[in-house]
N, C-alpha and C positions, 0 to 999 in steps of 0.2 A: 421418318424423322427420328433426332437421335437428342435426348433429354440428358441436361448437365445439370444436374441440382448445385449449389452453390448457400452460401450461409447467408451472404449480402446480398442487396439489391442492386446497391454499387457494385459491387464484383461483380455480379451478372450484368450490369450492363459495361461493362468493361472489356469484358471474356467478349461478347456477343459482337462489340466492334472487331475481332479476329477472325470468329467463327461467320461463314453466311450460309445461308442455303439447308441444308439438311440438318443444321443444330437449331434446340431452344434450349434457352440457360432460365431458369429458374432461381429464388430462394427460398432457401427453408425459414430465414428470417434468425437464426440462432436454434436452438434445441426445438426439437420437436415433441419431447417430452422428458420428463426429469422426475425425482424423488418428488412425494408430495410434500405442498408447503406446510401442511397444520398438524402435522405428523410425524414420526421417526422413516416408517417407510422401510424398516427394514426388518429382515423375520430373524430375530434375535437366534440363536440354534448352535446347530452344526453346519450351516450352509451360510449362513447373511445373506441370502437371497434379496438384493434389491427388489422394490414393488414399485415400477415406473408406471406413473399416470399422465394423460395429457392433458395439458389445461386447457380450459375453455377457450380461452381467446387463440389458443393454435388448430382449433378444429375445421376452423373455411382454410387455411391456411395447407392443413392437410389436404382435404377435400379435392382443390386447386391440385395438389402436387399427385392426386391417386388418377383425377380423370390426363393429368399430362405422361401421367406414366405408362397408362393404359393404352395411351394410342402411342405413344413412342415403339419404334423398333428396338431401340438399345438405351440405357439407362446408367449414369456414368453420375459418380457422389463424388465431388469437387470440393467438398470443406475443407476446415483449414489444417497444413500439414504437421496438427503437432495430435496428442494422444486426445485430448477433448473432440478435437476436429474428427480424430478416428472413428471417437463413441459417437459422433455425433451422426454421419457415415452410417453405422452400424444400428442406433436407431430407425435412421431414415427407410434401411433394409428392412429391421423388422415391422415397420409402419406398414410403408408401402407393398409389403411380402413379396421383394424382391429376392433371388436367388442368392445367399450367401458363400455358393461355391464359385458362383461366375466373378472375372477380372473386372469388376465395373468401377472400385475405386483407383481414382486418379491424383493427383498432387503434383505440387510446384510450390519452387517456393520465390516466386513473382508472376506477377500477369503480363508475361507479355507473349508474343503471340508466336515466338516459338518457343516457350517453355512450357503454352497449354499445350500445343498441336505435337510436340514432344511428350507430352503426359499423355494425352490421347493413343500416341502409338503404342504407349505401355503402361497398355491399364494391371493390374492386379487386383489379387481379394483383398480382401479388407482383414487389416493385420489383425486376431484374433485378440493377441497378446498387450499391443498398445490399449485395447479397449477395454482388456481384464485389467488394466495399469491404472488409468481412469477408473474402474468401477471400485478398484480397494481404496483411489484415495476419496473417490464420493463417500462412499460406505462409512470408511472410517473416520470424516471428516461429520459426520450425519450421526454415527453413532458420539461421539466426543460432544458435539456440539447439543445434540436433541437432551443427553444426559447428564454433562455437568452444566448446561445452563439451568435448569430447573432446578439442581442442587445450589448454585451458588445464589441463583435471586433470591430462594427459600430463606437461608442461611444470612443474607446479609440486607433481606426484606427490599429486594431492588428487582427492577426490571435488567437483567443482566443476561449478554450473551458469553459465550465462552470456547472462542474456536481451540483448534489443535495447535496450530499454528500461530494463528492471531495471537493468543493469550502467550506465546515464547515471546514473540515480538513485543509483546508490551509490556512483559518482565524485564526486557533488558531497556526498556525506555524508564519502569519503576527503580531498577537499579539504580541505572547512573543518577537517576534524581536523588535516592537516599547519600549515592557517595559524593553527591556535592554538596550534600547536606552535612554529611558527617564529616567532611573536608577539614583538616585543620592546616592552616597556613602556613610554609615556613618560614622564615627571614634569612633574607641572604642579600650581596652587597654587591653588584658590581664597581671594578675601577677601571677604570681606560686610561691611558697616557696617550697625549697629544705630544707626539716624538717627530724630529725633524732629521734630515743628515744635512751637511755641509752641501750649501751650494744647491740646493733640493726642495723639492717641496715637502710637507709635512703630511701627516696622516695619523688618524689614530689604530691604535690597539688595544686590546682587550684583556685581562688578566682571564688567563682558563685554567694554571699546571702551577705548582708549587712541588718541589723536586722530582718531579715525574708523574704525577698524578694530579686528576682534575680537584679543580679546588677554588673556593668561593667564600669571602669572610664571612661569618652566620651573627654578626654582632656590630653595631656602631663601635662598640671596644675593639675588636676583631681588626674592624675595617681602617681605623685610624693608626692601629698600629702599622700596618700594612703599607698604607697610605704612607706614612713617617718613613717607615724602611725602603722604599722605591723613590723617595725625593731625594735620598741620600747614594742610590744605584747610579751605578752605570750602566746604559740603555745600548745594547748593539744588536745588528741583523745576526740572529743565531742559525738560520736557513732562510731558502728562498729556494721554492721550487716553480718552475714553468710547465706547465704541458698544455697542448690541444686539445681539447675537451671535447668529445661527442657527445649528441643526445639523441638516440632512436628517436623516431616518430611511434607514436603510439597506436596501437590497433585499434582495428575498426570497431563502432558499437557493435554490444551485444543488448541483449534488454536490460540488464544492471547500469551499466555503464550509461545509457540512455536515458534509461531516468535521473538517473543520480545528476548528469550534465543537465538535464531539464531542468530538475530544478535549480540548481546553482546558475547556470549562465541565463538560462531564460524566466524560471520564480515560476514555474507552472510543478501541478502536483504530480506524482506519478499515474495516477489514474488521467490526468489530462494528458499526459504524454500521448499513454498507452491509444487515446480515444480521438489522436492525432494521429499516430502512425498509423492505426487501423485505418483510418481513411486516405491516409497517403500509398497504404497499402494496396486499397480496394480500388482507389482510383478517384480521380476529379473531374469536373466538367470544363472540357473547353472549348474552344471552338471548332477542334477535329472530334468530337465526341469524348468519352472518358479514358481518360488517359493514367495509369498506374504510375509511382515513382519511386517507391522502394519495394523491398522486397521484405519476406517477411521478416514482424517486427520481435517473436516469441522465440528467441534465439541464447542458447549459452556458447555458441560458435563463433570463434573468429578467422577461421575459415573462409577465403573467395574463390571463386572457381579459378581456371586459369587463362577463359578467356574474360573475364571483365581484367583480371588485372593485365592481360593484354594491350586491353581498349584502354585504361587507367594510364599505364605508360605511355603510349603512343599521346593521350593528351595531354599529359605533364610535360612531354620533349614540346609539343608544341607551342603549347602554351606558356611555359615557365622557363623554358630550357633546355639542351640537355646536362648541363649540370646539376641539375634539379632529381635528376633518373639517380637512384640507387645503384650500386658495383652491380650487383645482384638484386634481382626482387627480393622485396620484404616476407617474412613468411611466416604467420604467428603461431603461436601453442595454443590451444585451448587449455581450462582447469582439469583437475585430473577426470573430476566425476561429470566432466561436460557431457551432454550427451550426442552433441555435433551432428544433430540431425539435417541441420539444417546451415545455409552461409551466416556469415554475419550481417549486421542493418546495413544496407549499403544501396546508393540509387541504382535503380536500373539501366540506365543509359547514362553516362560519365559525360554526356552532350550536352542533358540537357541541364543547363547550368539555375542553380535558385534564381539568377538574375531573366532567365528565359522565361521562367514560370510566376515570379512574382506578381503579376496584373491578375492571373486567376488564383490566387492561393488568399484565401484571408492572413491577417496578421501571423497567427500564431502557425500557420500552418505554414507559413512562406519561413519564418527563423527554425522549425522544428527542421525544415528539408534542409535548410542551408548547414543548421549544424551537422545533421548526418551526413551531408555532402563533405561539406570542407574536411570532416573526420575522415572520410576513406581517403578523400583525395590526398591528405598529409598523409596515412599511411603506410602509401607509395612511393612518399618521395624518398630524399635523402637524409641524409642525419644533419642535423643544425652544427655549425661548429664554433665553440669559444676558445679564445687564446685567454688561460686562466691561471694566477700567480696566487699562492700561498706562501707567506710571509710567517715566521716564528721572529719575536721579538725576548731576547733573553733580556734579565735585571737581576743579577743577586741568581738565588734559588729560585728565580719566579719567570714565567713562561707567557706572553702577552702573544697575541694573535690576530690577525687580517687578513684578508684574503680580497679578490677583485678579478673579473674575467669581462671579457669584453668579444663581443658576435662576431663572430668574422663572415661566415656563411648561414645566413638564414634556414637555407635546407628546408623542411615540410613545417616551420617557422612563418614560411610565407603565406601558409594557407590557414592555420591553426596553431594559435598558442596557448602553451597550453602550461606556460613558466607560471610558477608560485612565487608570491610576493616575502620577498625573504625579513624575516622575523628580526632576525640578528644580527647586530651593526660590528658584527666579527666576520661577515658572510654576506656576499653579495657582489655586487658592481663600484665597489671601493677604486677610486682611480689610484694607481700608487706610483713614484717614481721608481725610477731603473735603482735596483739595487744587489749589494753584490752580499757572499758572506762574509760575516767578522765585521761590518764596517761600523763605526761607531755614531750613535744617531743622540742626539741632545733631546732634553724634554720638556718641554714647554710649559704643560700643565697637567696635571691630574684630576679627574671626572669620578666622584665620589657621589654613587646613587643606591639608597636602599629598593630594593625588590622584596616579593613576597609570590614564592610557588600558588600556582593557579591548580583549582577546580581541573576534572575533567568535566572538559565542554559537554551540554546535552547534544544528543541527536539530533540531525535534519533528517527531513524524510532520505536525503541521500546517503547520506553516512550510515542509518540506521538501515537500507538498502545495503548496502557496501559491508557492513557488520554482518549479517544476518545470510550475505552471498558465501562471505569467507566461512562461517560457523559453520556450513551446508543447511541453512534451515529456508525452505519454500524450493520453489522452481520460479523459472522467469516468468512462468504466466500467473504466478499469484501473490508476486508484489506489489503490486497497483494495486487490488483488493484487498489485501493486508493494509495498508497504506491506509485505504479509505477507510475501511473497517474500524480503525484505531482511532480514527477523525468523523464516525459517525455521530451526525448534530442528536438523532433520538438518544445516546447514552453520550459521547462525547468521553471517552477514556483519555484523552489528550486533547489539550488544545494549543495553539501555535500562539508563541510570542515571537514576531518577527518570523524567523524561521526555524525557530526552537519547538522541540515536543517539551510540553509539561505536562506533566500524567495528572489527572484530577482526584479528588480526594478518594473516589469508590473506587480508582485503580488500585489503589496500596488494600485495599479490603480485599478486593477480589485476587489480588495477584497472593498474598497470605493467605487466602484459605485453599488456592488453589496449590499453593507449594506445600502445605500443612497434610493436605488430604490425597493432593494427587502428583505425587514427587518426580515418577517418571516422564507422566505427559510434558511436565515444567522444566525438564533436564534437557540441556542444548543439546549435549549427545545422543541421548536416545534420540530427542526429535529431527537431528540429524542421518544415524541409523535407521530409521525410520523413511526416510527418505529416501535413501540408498535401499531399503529391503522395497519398498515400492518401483525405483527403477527396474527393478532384478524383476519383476513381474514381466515390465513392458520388453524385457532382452527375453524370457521365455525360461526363466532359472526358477521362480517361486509360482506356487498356488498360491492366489489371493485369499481363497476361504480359511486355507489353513494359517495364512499372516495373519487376517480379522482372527482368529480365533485363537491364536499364541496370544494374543493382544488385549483380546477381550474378558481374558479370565482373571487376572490380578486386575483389570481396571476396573471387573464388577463386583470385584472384593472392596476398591478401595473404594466405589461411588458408596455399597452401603455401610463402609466406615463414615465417609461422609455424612450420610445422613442421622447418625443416628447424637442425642444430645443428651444432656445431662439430667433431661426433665425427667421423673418419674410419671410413670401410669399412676391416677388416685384408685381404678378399676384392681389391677393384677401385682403392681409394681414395677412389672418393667422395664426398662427405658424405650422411650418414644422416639421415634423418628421424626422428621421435619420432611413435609410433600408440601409440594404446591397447584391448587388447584384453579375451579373454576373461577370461583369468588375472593383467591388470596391462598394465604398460608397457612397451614394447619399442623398441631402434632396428630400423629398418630399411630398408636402401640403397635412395637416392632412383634407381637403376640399375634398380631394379623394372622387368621381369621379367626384365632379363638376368640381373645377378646377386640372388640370392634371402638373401642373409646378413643375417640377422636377431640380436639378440644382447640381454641383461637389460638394463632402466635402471639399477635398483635394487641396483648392485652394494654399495654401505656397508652393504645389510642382509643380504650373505649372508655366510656364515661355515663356510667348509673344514672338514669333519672329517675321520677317517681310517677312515671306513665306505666302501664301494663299492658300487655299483649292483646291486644283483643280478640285473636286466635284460640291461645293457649293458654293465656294467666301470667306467664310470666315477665319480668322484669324486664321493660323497655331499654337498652341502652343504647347512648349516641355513638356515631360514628361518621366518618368524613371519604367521601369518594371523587370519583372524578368532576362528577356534578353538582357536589357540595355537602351540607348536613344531610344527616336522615339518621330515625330511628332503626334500632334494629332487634330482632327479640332475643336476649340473653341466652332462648333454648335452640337456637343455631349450631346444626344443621337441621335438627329436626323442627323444625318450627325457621321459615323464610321468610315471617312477615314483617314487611318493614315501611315506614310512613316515611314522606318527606321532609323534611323541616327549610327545605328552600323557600324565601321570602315570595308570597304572589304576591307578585303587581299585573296589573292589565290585567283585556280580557281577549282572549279568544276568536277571533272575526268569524272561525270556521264552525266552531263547536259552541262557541256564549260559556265555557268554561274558564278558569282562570288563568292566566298563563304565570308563568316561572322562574323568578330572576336565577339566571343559573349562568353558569363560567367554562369558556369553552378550554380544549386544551390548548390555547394556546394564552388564553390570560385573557381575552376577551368578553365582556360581557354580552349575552343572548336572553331571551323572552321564549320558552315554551310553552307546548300544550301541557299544562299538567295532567291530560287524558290519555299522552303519549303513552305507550303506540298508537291504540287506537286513533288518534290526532297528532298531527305528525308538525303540525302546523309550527314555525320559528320565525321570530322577525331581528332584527339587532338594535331594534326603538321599543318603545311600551307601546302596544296595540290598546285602540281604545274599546273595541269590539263592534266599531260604527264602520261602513262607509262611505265612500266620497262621494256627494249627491253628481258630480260632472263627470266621473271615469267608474265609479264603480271598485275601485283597488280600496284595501283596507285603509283607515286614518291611525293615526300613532300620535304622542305627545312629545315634546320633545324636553331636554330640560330647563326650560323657560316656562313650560307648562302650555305651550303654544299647538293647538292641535291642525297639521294640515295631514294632504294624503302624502302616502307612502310611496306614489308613485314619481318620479322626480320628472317628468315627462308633461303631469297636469300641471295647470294654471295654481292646482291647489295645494301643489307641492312644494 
C-alpha cells in the first residue's frame, strides 16, 4: 500500500476517486505543527532557530498519519504547491521521520487525474530552499509581530497587534484617510455648447484647450466671461478623426485580480474568495463522487499550459464561432517579480460549463466558478472591436471636444465585460452625425456648471489589493489575511462604510508611533525589498539566518528607542522604559538589573481610598478591570492583595456564598461565585440559593421579583 498525505479532507477524497487499489490518501488537516502561540518561539542569536511545537488538538491527528505511514510501502507529501505547502511537506517529514533524501514529495497544480498520476510519475525531494523561504518569512513575521506589538499596546495602553506587513497596509488605508481629510477643494467651471451643422443633427461638446493647452474657468467671473466670448464665436468641425478601435481581452485571474473582482462584481471579502476557491479547488460533492474545478487558486501567474488553451479554442470555434478564435492565441506576461510557479485560476475542464455545475454548487460558489470561468474563457477569444469618431470643435482660441464609438464585434465581449462606465460627457458612446473638417456648425445653447476637484477616493479591500500588488508589498497568499487582519472585530483598525475602509481612531495612534519609532519596517520600499530578499531565499541566492540577522540588529536598536520614555527613575534617575506585563503596564528602569524600581503606567485610573491594606498597611486604591471595581494595594508589585468591590446580589445554590453582579466581555450582565475559583458556579438571573421542590435545578428571581426554577423545562419555570 502506497500513502498520499494531502492538507484537506476534501482533496483527499477527491485524489482517492482517481487513485484505486494500492493508494490511501490521507490529511494532515493544515500544519501539523507551527511556532508556539503564547510565545515568540524564536532563539533570538546568531542562528533564529525556529522552536516548532505541536498542538494538542494535532496529536490523534498525528498518531492516525504515523500508524498509516508505518504500514505503507511508500510515502508521497501531496500538499499544496506553493512554499507554505513545501514547509508543510517538510514538517510532515520531520514528524513522521520520513527520509528527507527520498523523491516522496509530489505536486500539481489541479486534481485531476492525470495531473496526480503525472505527479506520481515524478516524485522529488522536498525543495530545501522553498522551506528556508517560508521559515524567514514565519521568523520574521514572529519576530516583528511578538516585538513591536507589546511595545505599541505598552505605549498607547491598548490591546494592539502590529504585523510586518499588516501595519504597511494599514498605513496606506491611514494615509489616504488624512489626505481626504486635509483635501482642499478647487473650483472649476465646465461649459459645453449644444452645436448643430445644417441639415444635421446636433450634439454637444465640451470646452478642454484655450490656445493649445488644457484649460477650465477657476471663477463664476472666469466662466462668464468665457461664456460671453463663445456666444459671440464662430463654432466649426476643427478635425474629426475615424478609426477601428480594438480592445484585447484581458487575462486570466491571478489571486489579486480574483479577489479584487470578488469583491467588486460579487461584494464578498477577500478572505471569502480565497475560502471559495479553496474548495473549488479541493473539490465538491456530486453525484459522480468529488469532483475538482479550478486549479490552484495562490497564483501570481498568467500563464496556461498549452493544452488547456487548446481545449479553450476548440470550444470557443464551437460554441461561439470561429470568428470568435483570435489571429493567433492570446499569450500573457506575467509581473516582472511574478514568480510563475504555477498556471493562472482557470477551470479545469473548459466543458464543464458553471451552467453544468450550478444544481451542486451553493450560491456563492456557483458566481465565484462562473466568474473564473467566463474570465479564461474571454481570454481566448478575440479582441472586441469599435468604430470610434473624435470630434475637435474650434471657437475663437477655444477647443470644445466629443467623442462617440459604437461595437461593431463583440469579440471576448460576449462572455465577459469588463467596459467602465464612462465618467465624462466629452467621452463615451455620444451618437454623432457624419461630419467633415472645416464645416461650420451653429450653436444653440451654452451649459454653464460650477464643479469642484474631488477627494481621493478611500480604499476597497480591492483597490487597497491592487495598490499594495503594484507597491510589491505581500504575496498572493497573504492578502486575504491581510484583508482580515485590518477587519478584525477584537481590535477593528478599520471598519467598512459601504465598501469603503475607514481607519478607526487607535489606527492614526498606532500607525504614528509606529512611523516615529520604526521608520524602516513602515517604508513601502524596504517592505517591498524585503520581499524580494525573501524570494531570493526560495530561488536558493540568500541565507535566511544571515537576512533575519542584517534585519534584526537596527530593529533591536530602534524597539529599545521605542521603549524607552521621558519618565524619570525617583530610585537612580534614569529614564524608564515602558513593558508590558502580566497584570498591565509598568515602567521600568532602563538600569535593569542594578536598580530594579518599577512603578504603574496607568496612574489617571487609580483612585485613593481611605481603606488599608490588610496585608501590608498600606493605602488601598481603586481600580477597574474586566470584571468591574476592586481594591487594589498602592504597594503593587510587592504587595497583590486586592478586595472586590462588585455589587453582591444572590446567593450561591452550590456553595451558600454570595454571588456577584459582574459584566461579561461582551456587555452582558452575569451572577458569580464570589468563592471563584474555588466555585466556579454562574447563572445570567440572581440565584436565590434554594431549589426547585419538582426538578431539583437551582430557583433564581427575576426582575419582577418573581421566584421560579431556572430550568425552562419544569412546570416551575
Amino acid at each position: 500500500m502506497q500513502l498520499i498525505i494531502v492538507e484537506s479532507p476534501h482533496k483527499a477524497k477527491t485524489i482517492e476517486k482517481f487513485l484505486k487499489g494500492d493508494y490511501k490518501v490521507d490529511a494532515s488537516k493544515g500544519h501539523v505543527r507551527d511556532l508556539p502561540s503564547n510565545y515568540m518561539g524564536v532563539r533570538i542569536g546568531s542562528t533564529f532557530e525556529p522552536h516548532y511545537v505541536i498542538a494538542p488538538e494535532k496529536k490523534q491527528d498525528i498518531k492516525r498519519l504515523e500508524n498509516a505511514a508505518k504500514k505503507a510501502d511508500k510515502v508521497y507529501l501531496a500538499t499544496d504547491p506553493d512554499r507554505e505547502g513545501e514547509a508543510i511537506s517538510w514538517h510532515l517529514a520531520e514528524v513522521l521521520g520520513l527520509d528527507q533524501n527520498d523523491a516522496n514529495r509530489i505536486e500539481f497544480n489541479e486534481i485531476s487525474e492525470k495531473a496526480v498520476k503525472k505527479a506520481l510519475a515524478n516524485p522529488r525531494k522536498i525543495d530545501k530552499n522553498l522551506v528556508d523561504a517560508q521559515q524567514a518569512r514565519r521568523v520574521l513575521d514572529r519576530i516583528v509581530g511578538y516585538s513591536i506589538s507589546p511595545a505599541a499596546s505598552s505605549r498607547l495602553n491598548d490591546n494592539l497587534s502590529a504585523g510586518r506587513v499588516q501595519s504597511v497596509a494599514l498605513k496606506m488605508v491611514v494615509d489616504r484617510e488624512r489626505e481626504i481629510t486635509s483635501f482642499k477643494p478647487q473650483e472649476y467651471w465646465n461649459l459645453k455648447a449644444d452645436v448643430k451643422p445644417d441639415g444635421k443633427s446636433n450634439f454637444k461638446v465640451l470646452l478642454v484647450e484655450k490656445g493649445d493647452k488644457k484649460y477650465k474657468p477657476s471663477n463664476a467671473e472666469e466662466a462668464t466671461a468665457v461664456e460671453n466670448e463663445l456666444k459671440s464665436a464662430k463654432f466649426y468641425v476643427k478635425s474629426v478623426k475615424r478609426a477601428v478601435m480594438k480592445k484585447h481581452a484581458p487575462a486570466p485571474y491571478i489571486t489579486s485580480t480574483l479577489q479584487q473582482d470578488g469583491s467588486i462584481r460579487l461584494n464578498l471579502t477577500a478572505p471569502q474568495v480565497m475560502q471559495i476557491a479553496q474548495r473549488l479547488y479541493e473539490g465538491v460533492e456530486t453525484p459522480r463522487g468529488h469532483v475538482a474545478l479550478i486549479t490552484y487558486m495562490r497564483t501570481d501567474s498568467v500563464r496556461i499550459s498549452a493544452e488547456a488553451q487548446k481545449s479553450a479554442l476548440d470550444y470557443i470555434g464551437k460554441t461561439y464561432g470561429v470568428e470568435y478564435l483570435p489571429e493567433k492565441p492570446n499569450f500573457y506576461r506575467s509581473k516582472k517579480d511574478a514568480q510563475d510557479a504555477h498556471e493562472a485560476i482557470r477551470p479545469i475542464d473548459v466543458n464543464r460549463t458553471p451552467e453544468s455545475v450550478q444544481d451542486i454548487l451553493d450560491k456563492n460558489q456557483y458566481k465565484l466558478y462562473k466568474l473564473i470561468y467566463d474570465r479564461y474563457v474571454a481570454s481566448q477569444m478575440a479582441e472586441a472591436k469599435y468604430d470610434s469618431v473624435a470630434v475637435d470643435v474650434g471657437a475663437n482660441d477655444y477647443v470644445l471636444k466629443t467623442s462617440g464609438k459604437t461595437l461593431l464585434f463583440k469579440g471576448y465581449l460576449a462572455v465577459y465585460d469588463d467596459t467602465k462606465k464612462e465618467e465624462d460627457e466629452d467621452s463615451g458612446d455620444a451618437l454623432l452625425p457624419a461630419l467633415v473638417d472645416g464645416e461650420e456648425l451653429n450653436l444653440l445653447k451654452l451649459i454653464k456648471e460650477q464643479k469642484f476637484t474631488k477627494p481621493p477616493i478611500r480604499y476597497t479591500e480591492a483597490t487597497l489589493i491592487k495598490s499594495m500588488e503594484d507597491k510589491g508589498i505581500g504575496r498572493p497568499s497573504t492578502y486575504a489575511t491581510i484583508m482580515a487582519k485590518l477587519s478584525d472585530k477584537k481590535r477593528e483598525y478599520v471598519r467598512k462604510e459601504k465598501k469603503y475602509l475607514v481607519p478607526n481612531d487607535i489606527s492614526y495612534d498606532l500607525i504614528d508611533f509606529l512611523v516615529k519609532y520604526f521608520p524602516d519596517i513602515m517604508d513601502i520600499s524596504f517592505t517591498a525589498k524585503m520581499e524580494d530578499d525573501l524570494d531570493d531565499i526560495g530561488e536558493g541566492g540568500k541565507d535566511w539566518h544571515k537576512l533575519i540577522a542584517d534585519f534584526y540588529a537596527p530593529f533591536h536598536k530602534q524597539l529599545q528607542d521605542a521603549k524607552v520614555t521621558d519618565v524619570v527613575c525617583d530610585k537612580c534617575g534614569a529614564k524608564m522604559i515602558i513593558n508590558s506585563g502580566r497584570y498591565g503596564n509598568y515602567y521600568a528602569c532602563s538600569n535593569y538589573p542594578d536598580c530594579q524600581n518599577i512603578k504603574a503606567v496607568n496612574e489617571k485610573v487609580v483612585i485613593p481610598t481611605d481603606k488599608i491594606c490588610a496585608k501590608c498597611g498600606a493605602i488601598m486604591v481603586e481600580r477597574e478591570g474586566k470584571f468591574g471595581k476592586f481594591l487594589a494595594c498602592s504597594n503593587y508589585p510587592s504587595c497583590k492583595h486586592t478586595v472586590s468591590m462588585t455589587e453582591s446580589v444572590g446567593v450561591c445554590p452550590e456553595c451558600g456564598r454570595p454571588t456577584k453582579k459582574m459584566t461579561s466581555r461582551g456587555g452582558k450582565v452575569f451572577y458569580g461565585c464570589s468563592s471563584y475559583p474555588n466555585c466556579k458556579f454562574m447563572s445570567w438571573d440572581i440565584p436565590t440559593g434554594k431549589r426547585c421542590e419538582l426538578c431539583g435545578h437551582y430557583t433564581i428571581m427575576t426582575e419582577d421579583g418573581e421566584v421560579k426554577c431556572s430550568n425552562k423545562k419544569c412546570k416551575n419555570g
